[in-house]
KESE-782412 format. One record per residue: residue number from 0; residue in one letter; z, y, x of N, C-alpha, C, O, CB in turn. Coordinates in steps of 0.001 Angstrom, whole numbers, m for minus. Atoms other than C-alpha are relative to their C-alpha. Glycine has a CB too. Example, Ala and Ser with C-alpha at 12.3 -4.5 7.8 and 13.67 -1.06 7.14 Angstrom:
REM residues 2
num_residu_n_w_n_v_n_u_ca_w_ca_v_ca_u_c_w_c_v_c_u_o_w_o_v_o_u_cb_w_cb_v_cb_u
0_A_0_m1190_890_7800_m4500_12300_0_1200_900_665_1181_1936_1246_27_m992
1_S_m60_m1190_m820_7140_m1060_13670_730_1090_m770_899_2198_m261_m1415_462_414
This chain:
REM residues 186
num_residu_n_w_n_v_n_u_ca_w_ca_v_ca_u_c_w_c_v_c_u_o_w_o_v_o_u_cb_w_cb_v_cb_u
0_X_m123_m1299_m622_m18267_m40577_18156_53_1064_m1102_m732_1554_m1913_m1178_262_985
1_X_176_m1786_1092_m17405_m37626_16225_m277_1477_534_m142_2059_1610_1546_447_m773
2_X_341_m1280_m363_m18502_m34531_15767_713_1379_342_1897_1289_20_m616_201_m785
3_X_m447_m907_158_m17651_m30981_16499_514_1_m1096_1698_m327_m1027_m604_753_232
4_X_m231_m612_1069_m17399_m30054_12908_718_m1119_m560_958_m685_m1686_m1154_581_m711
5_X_m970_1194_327_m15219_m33506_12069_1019_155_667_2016_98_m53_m434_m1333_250
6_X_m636_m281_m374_m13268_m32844_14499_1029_1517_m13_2204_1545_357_m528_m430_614
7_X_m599_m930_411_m12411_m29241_13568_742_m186_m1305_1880_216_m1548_m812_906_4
8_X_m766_740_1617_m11833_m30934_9724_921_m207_447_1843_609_450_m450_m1376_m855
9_X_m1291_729_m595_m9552_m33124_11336_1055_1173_152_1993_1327_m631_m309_m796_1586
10_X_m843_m1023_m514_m7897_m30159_13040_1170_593_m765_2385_626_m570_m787_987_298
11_X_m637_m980_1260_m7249_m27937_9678_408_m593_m619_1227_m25_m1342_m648_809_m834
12_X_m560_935_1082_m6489_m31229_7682_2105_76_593_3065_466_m72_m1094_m2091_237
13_X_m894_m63_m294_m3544_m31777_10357_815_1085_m718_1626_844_m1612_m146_m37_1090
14_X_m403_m1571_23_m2577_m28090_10020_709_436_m1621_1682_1062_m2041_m1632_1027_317
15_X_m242_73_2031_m2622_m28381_5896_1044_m725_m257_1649_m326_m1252_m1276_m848_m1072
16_X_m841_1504_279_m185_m31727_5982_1395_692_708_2539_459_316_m784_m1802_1021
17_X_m1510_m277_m399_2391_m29929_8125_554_1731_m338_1565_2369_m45_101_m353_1842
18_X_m516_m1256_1217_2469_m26709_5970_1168_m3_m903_910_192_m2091_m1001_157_m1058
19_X_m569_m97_1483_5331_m26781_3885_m221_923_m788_m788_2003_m620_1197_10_m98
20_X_m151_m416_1135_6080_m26241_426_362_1745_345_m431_2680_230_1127_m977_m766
21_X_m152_m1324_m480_8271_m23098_1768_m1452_485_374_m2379_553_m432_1025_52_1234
22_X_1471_m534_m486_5278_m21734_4042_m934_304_m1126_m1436_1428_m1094_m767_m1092_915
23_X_1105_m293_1329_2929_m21877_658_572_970_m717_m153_1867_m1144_m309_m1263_m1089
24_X_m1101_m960_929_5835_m19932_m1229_m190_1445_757_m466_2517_219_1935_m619_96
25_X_m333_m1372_m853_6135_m17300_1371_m967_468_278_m837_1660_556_702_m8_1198
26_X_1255_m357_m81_2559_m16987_1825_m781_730_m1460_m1442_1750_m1651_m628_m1295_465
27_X_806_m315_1585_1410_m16967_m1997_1117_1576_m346_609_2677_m553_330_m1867_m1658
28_X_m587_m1399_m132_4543_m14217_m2204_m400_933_524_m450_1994_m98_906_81_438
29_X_615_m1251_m640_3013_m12143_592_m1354_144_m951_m1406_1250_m1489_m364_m213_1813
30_X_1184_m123_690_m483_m12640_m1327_106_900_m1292_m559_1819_m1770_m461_m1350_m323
31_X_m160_m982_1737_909_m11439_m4695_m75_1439_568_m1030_2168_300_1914_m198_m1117
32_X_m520_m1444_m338_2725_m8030_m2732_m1590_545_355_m2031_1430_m377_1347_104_1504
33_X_1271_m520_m213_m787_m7352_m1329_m1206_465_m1291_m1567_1544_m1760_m518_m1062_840
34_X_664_m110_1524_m2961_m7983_m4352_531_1459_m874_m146_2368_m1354_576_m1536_m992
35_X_m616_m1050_1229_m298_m5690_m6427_376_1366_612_1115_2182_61_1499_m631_m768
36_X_m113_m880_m369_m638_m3226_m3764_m1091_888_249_m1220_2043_653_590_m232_693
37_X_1803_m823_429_m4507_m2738_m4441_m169_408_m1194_m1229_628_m1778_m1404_m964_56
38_X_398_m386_1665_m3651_m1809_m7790_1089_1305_539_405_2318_388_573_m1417_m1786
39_X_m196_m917_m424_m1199_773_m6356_m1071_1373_562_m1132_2502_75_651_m549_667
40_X_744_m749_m390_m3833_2297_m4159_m753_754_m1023_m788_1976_m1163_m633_m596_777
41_X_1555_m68_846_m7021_1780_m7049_1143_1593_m959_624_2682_m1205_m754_m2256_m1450
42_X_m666_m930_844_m3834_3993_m9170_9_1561_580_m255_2486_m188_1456_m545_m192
43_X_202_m949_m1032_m3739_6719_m6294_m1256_737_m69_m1339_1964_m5_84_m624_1231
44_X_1508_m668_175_m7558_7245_m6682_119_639_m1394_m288_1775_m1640_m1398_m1202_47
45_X_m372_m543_1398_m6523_7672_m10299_464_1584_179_m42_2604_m289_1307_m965_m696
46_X_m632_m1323_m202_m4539_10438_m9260_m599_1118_470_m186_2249_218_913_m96_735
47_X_1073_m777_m1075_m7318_12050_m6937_m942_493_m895_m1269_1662_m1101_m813_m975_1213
48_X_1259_m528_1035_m10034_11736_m9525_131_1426_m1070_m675_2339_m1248_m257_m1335_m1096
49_X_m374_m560_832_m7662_13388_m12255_m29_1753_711_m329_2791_122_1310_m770_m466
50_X_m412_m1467_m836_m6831_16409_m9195_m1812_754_189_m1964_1976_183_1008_m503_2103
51_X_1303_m168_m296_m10834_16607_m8596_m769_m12_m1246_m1983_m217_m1265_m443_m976_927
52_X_1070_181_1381_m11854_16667_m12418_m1354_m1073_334_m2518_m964_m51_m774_1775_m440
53_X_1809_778_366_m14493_13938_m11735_489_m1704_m385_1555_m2203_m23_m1482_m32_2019
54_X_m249_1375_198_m14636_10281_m12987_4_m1069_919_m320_m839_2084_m721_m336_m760
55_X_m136_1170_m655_m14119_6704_m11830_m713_144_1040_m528_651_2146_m301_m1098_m666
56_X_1568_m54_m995_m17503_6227_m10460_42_850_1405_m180_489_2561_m1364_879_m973
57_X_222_m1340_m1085_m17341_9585_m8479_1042_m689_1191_764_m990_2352_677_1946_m752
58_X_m1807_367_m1007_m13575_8437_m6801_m191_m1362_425_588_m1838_1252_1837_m31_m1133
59_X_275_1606_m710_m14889_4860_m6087_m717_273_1370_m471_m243_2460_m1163_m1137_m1053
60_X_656_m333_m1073_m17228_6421_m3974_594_635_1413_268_267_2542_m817_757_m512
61_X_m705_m651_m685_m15037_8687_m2192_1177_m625_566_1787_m202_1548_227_945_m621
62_X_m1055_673_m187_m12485_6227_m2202_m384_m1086_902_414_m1178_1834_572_m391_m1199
63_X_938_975_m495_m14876_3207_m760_72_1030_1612_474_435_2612_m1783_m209_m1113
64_X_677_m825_m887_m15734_6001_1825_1085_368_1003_728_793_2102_m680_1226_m704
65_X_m1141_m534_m1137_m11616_6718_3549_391_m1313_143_655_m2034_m819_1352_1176_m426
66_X_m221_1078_m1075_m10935_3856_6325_1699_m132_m695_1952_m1175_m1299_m273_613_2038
67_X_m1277_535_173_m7171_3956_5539_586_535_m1159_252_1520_m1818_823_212_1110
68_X_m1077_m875_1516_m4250_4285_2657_769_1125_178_1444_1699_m677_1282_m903_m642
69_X_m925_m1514_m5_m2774_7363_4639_m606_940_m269_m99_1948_m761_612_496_1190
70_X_1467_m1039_136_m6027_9204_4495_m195_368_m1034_m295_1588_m1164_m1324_m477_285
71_X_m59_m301_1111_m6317_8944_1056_1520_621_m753_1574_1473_m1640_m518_m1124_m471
72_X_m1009_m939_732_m2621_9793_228_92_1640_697_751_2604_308_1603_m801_123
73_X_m226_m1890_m883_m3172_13201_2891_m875_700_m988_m482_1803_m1370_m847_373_2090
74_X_626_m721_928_m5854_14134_477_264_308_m1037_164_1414_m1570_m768_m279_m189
75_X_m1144_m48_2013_m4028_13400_m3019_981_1078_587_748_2279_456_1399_m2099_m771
76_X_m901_m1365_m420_m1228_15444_m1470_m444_1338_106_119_2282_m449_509_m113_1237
77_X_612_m1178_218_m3864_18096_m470_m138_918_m1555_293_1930_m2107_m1224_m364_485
78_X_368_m210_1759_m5214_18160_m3981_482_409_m800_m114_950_m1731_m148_m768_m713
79_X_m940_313_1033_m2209_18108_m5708_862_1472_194_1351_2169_m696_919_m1600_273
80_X_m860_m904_m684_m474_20744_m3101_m1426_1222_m801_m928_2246_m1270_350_m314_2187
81_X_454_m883_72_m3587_22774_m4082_m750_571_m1491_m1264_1629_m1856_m597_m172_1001
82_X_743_m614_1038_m4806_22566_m7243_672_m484_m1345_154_m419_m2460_m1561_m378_106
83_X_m1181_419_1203_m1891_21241_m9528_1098_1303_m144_1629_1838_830_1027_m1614_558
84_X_m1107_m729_312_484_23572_m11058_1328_m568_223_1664_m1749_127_m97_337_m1230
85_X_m1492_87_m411_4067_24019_m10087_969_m678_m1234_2086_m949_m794_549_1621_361
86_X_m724_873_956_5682_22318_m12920_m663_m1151_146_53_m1995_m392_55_435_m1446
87_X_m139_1566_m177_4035_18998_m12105_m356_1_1123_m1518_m385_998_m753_m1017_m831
88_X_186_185_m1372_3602_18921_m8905_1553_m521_586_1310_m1523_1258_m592_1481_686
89_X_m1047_737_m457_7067_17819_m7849_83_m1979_m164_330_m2864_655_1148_774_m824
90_X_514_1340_m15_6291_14489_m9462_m817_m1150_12_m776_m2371_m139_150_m143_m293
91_X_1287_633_m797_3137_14001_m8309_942_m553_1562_1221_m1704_1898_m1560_1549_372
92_X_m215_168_m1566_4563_14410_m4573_1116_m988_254_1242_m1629_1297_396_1424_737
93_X_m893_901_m47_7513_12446_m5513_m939_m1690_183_m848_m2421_1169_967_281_m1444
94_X_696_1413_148_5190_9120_m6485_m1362_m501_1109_m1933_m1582_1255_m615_37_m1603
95_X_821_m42_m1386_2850_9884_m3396_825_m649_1205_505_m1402_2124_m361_1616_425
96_X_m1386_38_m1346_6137_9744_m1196_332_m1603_m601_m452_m2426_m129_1879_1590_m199
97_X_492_1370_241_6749_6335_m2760_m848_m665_86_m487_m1798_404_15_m275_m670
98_X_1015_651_m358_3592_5152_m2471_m111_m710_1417_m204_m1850_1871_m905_828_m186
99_X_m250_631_m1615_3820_5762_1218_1072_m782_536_918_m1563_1475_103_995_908
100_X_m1054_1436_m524_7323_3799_1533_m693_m1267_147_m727_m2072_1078_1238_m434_m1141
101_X_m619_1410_96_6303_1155_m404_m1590_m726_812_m1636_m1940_1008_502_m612_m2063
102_X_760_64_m892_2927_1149_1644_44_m861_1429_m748_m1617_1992_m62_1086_117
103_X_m230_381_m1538_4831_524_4969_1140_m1272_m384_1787_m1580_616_739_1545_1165
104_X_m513_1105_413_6668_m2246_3558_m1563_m1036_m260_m1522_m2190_166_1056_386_m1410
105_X_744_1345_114_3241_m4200_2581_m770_40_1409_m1408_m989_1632_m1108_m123_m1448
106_X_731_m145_m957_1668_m2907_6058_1294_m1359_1162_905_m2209_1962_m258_2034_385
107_X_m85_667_m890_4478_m4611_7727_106_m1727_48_491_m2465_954_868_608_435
108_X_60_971_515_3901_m7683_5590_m1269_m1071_734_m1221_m2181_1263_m84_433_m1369
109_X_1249_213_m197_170_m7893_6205_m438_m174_1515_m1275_m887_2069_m642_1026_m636
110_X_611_m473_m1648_m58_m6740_9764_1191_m900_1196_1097_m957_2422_201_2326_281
111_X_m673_897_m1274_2534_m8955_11620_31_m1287_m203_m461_m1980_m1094_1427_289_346
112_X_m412_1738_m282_3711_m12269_12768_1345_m388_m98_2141_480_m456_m330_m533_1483
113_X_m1658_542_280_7001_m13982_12561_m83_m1355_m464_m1173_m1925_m414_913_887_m1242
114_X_m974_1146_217_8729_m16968_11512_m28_m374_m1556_300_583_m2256_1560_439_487
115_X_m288_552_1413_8768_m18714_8047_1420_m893_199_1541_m1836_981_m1403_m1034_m604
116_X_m1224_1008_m133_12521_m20055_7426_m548_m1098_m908_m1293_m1072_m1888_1612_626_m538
117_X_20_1631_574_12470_m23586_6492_1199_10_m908_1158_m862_m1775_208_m1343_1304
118_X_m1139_259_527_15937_m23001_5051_488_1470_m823_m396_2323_m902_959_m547_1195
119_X_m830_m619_708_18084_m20706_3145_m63_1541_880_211_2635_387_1460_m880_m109
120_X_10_m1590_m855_17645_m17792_6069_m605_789_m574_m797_582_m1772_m603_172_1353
121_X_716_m791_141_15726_m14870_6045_m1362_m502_534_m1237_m1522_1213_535_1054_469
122_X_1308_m266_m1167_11887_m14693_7627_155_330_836_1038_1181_723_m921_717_m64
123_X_m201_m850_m1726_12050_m13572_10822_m1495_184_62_m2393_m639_238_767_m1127_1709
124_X_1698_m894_m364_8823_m10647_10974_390_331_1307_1528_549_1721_m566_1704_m1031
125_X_472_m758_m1398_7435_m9542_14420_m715_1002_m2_m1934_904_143_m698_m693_834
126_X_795_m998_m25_6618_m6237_14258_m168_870_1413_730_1033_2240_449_747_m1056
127_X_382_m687_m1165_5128_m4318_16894_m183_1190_m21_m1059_1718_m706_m934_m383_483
128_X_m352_m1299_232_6320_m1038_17600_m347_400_1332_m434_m315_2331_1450_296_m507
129_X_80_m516_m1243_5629_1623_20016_982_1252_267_652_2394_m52_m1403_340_208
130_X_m984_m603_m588_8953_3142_21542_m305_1673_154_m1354_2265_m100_205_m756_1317
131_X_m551_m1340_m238_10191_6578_22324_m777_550_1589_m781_1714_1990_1900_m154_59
132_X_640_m58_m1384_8229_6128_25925_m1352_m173_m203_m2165_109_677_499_m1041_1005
133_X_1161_485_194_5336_4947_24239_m548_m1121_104_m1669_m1383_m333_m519_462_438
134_X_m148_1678_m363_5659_1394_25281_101_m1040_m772_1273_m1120_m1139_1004_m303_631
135_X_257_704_874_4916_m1124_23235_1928_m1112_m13_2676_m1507_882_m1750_m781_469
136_X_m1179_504_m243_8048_m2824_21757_258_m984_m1014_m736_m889_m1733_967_980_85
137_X_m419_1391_967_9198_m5766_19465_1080_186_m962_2141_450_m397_540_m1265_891
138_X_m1463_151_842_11792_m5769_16748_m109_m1182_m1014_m1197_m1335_m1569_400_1471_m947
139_X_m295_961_978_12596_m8423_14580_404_153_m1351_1618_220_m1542_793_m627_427
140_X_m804_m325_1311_13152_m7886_11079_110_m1294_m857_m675_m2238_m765_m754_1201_m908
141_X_m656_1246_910_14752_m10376_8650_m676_123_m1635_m12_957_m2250_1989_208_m76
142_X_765_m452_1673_12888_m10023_5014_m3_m1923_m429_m378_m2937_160_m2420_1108_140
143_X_m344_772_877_13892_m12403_2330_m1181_m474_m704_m2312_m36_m490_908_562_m745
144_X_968_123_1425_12035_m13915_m652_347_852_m874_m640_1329_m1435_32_m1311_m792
145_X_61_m729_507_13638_m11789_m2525_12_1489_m149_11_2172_m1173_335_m399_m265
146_X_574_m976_m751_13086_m8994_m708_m1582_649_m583_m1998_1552_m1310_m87_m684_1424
147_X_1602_272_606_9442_m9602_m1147_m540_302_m1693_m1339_1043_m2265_m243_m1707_203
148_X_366_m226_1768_9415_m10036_m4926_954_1407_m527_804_1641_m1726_656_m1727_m1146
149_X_m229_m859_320_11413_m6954_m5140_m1143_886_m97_m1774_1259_m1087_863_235_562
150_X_1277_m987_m273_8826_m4765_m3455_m1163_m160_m719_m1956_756_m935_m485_m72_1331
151_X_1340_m199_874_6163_m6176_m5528_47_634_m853_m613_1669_m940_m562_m920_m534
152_X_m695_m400_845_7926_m5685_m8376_403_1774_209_1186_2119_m676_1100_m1015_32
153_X_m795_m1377_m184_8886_m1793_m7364_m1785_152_117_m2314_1094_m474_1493_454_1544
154_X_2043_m505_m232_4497_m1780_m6496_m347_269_m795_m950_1329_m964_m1243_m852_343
155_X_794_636_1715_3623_m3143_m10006_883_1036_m574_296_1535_m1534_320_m2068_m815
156_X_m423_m1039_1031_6021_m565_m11441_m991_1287_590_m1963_1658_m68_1905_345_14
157_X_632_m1186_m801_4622_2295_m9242_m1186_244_m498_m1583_1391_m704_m175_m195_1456
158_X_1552_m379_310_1201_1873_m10292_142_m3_m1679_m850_301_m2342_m1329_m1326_703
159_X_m173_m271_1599_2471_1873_m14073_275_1553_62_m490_2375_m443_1408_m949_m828
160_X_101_m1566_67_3821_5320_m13404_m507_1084_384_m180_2207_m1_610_346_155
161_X_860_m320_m826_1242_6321_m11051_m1243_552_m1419_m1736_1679_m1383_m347_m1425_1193
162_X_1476_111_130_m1774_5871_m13613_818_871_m1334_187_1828_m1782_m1129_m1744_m51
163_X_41_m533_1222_795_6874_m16994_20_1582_682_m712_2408_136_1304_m551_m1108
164_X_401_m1710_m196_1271_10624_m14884_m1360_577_78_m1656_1727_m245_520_524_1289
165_X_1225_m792_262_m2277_10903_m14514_m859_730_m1035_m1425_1818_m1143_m599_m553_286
166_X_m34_183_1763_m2927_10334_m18019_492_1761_m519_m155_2345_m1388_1617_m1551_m634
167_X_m873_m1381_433_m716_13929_m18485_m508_1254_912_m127_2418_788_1823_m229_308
168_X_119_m1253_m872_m2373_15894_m15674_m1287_1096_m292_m1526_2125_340_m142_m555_1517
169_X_1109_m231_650_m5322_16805_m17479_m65_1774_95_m711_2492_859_91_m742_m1558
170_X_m141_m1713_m365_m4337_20621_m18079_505_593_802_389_1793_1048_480_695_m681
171_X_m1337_m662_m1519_m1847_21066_m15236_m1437_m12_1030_m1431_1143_1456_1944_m1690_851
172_X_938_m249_m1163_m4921_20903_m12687_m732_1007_m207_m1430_836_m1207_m850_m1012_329
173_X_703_m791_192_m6573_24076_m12386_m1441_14_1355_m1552_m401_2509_1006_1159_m184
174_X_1226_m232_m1274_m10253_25162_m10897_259_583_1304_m156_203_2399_m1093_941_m433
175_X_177_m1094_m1726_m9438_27798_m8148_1686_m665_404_2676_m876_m296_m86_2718_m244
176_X_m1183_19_m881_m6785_26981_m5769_1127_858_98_945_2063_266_m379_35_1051
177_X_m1208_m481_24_m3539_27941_m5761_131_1615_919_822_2610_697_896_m1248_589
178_X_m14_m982_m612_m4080_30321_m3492_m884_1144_79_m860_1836_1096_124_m377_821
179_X_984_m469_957_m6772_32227_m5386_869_147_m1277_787_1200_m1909_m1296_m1028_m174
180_X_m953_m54_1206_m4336_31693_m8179_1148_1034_m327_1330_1580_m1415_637_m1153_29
181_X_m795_m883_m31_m1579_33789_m7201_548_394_1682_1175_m215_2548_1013_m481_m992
182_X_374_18_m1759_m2159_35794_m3905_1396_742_83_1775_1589_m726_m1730_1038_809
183_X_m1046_m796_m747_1026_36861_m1917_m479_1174_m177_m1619_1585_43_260_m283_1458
184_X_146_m1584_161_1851_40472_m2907_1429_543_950_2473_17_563_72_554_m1971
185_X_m714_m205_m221_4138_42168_m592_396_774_m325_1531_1085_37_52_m117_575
């Protein structure tokens, strides 16, 4: 007689044996894009800390502390909209605005279901959308392998140019707000 917990072995052993090779590929691929998209974010805090004059430590905290990655880019944007000077501020907001693309590319990686091709196709993702009525709705998207290793690849650059602009923002961030800075004169 076997047990519960032998019998669940059993279960996951099956489950392991009819995994393919593909399936491991397309999985360890999604794993990388994710991974190399927490070094994106951790780069983002970079950016926050630099807009907030305070260190690591301080921005771990604050960072530990916002539930999602839009939350934290509405604030960098704040920050940036408010206390960065007009000569770098365009390419702050530029690499924010990337961020968030390449964001919704690993969200729809992470967060759906679909199809692993066995063959030469695409993936077939199931993403779940909510319509123009509000109604929950289905689309199918096709995403490659190399698809995939693009976007990482475009992540892993992102957070190279993410962390070298911070590096430069040092004097461009001022104390008083922009709007304290230079008040509308009519």
């Amino acid at each position: 007689m076997t047990s519960e917990r032998d019998a669940f072995d059993e279960m996951v052993r099956m489950k392991y044996e009819r995994t393919s090779a593909i399936d491991l590929h397309f999985h360890a691929e999604v794993g990388r894009l994710i991974r190399t998209f927490a070094y994106v974010e951790d780069a983002v805090g970079t950016i926050a800390a630099r807009l907030l004059k305070c260190d690591r430590d301080r921005i771990a905290v604050l960072w530990s502390s916002i539930p999602t990655f839009r939350a934290k880019l509405i604030i960098t944007e704040r920050l940036a909209y408010t206390f960065l000077d007009d000569d770098s501020l365009p390419a702050v907001i530029e690499l924010l605005d990337e961020a968030k693309r390449l964001s919704n590319k690993r969200n729809v990686l992470a967060h759906s279901t679909g199809r692993v091709s066995q063959d030469a196709a695409p993936h077939l993702i199931d993403r779940r959308t909510f319509k123009g009525d509000g109604g929950l709705g289905y689309e199918w998207l096709e995403i490659s392998d190399e698809e995939i290793i693009g976007w990482r690849t475009a992540m892993s650059d992102l957070q190279e140019r993410l962390l070298s602009c911070s590096l430069g923002l040092g004097s461009h961030v001022h104390a008083d707000p922009k709007a304290r800075r230079a008040p509308d004169i009519a």
